[in-house]
N, C-alpha and C positions, 0 to 999 in steps of 0.2 A: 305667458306660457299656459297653454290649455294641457290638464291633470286629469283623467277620471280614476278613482281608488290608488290615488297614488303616482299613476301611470303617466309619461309623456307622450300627448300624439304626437306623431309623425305622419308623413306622407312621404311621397317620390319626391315631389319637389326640396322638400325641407331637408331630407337627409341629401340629395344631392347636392348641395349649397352647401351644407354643414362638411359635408367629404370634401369639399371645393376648399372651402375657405371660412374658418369660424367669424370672424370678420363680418365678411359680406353677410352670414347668418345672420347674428346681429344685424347689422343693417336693417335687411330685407322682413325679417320674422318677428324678431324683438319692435323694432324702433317700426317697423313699416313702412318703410321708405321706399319709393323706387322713384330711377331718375326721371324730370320733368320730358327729355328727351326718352321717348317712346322708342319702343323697338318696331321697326316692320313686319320685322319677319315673324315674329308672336305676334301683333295683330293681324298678321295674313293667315296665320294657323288657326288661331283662334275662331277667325270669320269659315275660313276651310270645317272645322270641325259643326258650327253652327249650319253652314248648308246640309251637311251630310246630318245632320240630328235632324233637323226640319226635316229632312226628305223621307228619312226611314223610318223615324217617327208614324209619319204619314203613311206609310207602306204598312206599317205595323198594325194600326186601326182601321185599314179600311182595303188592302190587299194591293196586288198590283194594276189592278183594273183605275186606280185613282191616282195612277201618273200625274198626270196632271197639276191634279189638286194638290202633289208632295212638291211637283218643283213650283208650286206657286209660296209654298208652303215654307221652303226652302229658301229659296231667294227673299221672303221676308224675314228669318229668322238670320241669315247671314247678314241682310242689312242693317238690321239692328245690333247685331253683336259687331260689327265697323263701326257704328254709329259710338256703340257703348266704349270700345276698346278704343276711340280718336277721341272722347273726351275726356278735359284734365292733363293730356299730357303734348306736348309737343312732337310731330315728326318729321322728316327727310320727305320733303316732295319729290322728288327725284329720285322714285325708285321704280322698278319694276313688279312691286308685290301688290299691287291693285285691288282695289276694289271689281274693277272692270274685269280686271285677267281672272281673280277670284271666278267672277261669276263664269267667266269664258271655259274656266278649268274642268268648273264643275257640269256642261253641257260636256265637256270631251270626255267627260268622267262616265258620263252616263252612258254615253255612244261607245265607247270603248268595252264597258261592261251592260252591252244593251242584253245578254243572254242571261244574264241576273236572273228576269224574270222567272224564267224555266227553271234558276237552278237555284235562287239563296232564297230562305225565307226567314224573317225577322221575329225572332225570340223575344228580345228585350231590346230595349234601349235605354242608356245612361243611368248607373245606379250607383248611388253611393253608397261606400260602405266604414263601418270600423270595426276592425275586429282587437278584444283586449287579448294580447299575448302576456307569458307570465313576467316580461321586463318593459312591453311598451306597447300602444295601441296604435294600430297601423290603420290610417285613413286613406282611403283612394277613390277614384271611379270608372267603374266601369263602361266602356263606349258602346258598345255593343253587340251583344250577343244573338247568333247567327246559325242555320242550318243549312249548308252549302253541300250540295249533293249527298245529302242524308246522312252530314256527319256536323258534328256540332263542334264551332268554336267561337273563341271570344277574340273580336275584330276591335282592332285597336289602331287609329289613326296618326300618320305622320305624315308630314310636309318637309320635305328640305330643297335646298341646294343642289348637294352634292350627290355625286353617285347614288343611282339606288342599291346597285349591290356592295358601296362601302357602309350603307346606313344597315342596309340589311345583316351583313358580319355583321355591328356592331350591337346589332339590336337581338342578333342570337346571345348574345350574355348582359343583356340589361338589368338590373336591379327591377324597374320599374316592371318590365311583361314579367319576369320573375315571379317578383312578388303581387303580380295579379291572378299569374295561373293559382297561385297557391289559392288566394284569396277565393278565387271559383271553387276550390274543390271544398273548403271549409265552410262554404256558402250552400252548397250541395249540388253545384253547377256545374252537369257532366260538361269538360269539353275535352275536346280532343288537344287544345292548345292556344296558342293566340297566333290571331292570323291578323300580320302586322298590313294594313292597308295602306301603301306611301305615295303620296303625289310628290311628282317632282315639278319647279317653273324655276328656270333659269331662263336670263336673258343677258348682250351686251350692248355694251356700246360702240355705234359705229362711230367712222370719223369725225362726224359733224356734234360728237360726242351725247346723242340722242338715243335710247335704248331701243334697241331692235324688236322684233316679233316674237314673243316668250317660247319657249321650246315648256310642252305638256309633257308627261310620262307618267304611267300610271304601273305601279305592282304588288302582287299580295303575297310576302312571303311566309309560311309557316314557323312557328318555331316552337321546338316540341323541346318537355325540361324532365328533369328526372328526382327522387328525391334528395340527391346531390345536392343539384342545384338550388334547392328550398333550403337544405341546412345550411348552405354558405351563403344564399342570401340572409337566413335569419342572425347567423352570427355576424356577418357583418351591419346589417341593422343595431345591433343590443350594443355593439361598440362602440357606434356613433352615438346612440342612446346616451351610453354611461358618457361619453363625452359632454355633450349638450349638458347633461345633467351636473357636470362638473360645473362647465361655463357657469349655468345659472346659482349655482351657489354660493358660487367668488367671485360672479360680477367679474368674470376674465374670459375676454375673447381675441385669442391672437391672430394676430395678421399671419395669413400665407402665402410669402411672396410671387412663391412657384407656379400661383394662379393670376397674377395681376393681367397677364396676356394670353389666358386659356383659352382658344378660341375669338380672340380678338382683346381691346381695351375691356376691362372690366368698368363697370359702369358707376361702381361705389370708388373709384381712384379718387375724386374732388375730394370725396369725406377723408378716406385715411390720408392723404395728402394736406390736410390741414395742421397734420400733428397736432392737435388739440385734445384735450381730456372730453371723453366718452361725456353725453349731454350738452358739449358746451359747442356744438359744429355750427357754422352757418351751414343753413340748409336753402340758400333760395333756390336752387336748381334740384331741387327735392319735393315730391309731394308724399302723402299718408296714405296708401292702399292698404290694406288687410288683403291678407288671402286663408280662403278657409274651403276646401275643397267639397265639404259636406255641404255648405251652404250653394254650390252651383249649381243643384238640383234643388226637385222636392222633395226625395223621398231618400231614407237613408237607412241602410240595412244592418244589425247589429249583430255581432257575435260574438263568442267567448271560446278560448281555445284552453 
């Protein structure tokens, strides 16, 4: 458990696991664990988000004039984050989330938003921050910040599946853009809001049961919050807070059942399925990750509310 003056950090991810399921917390946060079996689709986000850093990165220090040099730039930095996120764990060959379709997405990416040029210019890229609130210290980072027809926002990248405009509803009352718009304003970072950037790749299977030609789609929806919205993200944060904070003092984390199929098999089912007392699980289908969201960058922004 990372503490400064007393304080529990947090992030998006932690408190969203923690809301899921204290259990899986445990698992995932405490113990470190995540299954041997690799997710795709987070390593295709993960590779998705490294192109686009590399590329805007590169747009950032040297303008638009050195295209070029950002998708050479980009396509190494994507491959390497495939390379990093495929080792240690095991995946599903048999899928349509590709390293190949990756790179393919992100040329239609570019073609589709080739008027960039004219209109977005690149502020900042990937910042991480914590700021101490007076119940918990809220860690995140920021993707990138942006000035798209001479108004500023903070561009925040997602990949899915599904519909873009059912991710899009969903991502108008996320916790996460939430509590990043706040994060900009306390940071001093005018924006107008976060402008949710989503690729979509689906694809199926024909009869010969071999996955078809991936369907691209590209949108950037706005989403604008109010201070509403900041007080009910921040009291719902302090809740989970005092929660977690319980957990760790009596060494109690209850299972919740209601999550074992959120979204599909939850992936820590083997562990609580052994009925075993806490420390004593066979873990072979288990490796050790940390996750620490500061450490994903260099540089990490601090402040105090």
């Amino acid at each position: 458990m990372e503490t400064t003056n007393g304080k529990l950090h947090i992030d998006h991810s932690r408190r969203s696991c923690a809301s899921s399921c204290l259990r899986k917390y445990y698992w995932r946060y405490v113990r470190n664990l995540v299954p041997k079996m690799g997710s795709n689709a987070l390593r295709y986000g993960s590779t998705w988000h490294a192109f686009l850093d590399g590329f805007y990165s590169t747009i950032k220090d040297n303008g638009w004039s050195a295209s070029h040099s950002a998708f050479e730039a980009a396509f190494s930095q994507g491959k390497e984050t495939w390379q990093k996120e495929s080792s240690g764990q095991d995946f599903y060959s048999d899928d349509y989330r590709t390293f190949e379709n990756c790179t393919k997405a992100f040329l239609e990416y570019n073609n589709y938003y080739q008027m960039d040029k004219e209109m977005l210019r690149v502020i900042d890229i990937e910042k991480a921050f914590s700021i101490e609130f007076p119940d918990f210290i809220f860690d995140g980072k920021l993707d990138l910040q942006i000035e798209l027809n001479g108004v500023n926002w903070l561009m925040e990248h997602k990949t899915t599946s599904q519909y873009i405009s059912t991710q899009a509803e969903r991502m108008n009352r996320a916790a996460q853009t939430i509590g990043y718009w706040n994060a900009c304003r306390i940071l001093g970072f005018e924006m107008e809001g976060i402008l949710i950037n989503f690729h979509q790749l689906t694809s199926r299977k024909n009869k010969a049961g071999s996955w078809g030609e991936p369907t691209m789609a590209f949108q950037r929806t706005p989403q604008l919050y109010t201070k509403q919205n900041v007080d009910d993200w921040y009291t719902h944060f302090a809740w989970e807070v005092h929660n977690l904070e319980r957990c760790y003092e009596t060494s109690t984390w209850p299972k919740n059942y209601d999550s074992c199929y959120q979204f599909g098999r939850c992936g820590y089912l083997p562990l609580c399925d052994q009925y075993r007392p806490l420390g004593e699980e066979q873990l072979s289908h288990f490796i050790e990750k940390k996750w620490d969201v500061k450490k994903t960058v260099s540089e990490v922004i601090y402040a105090v509310v």
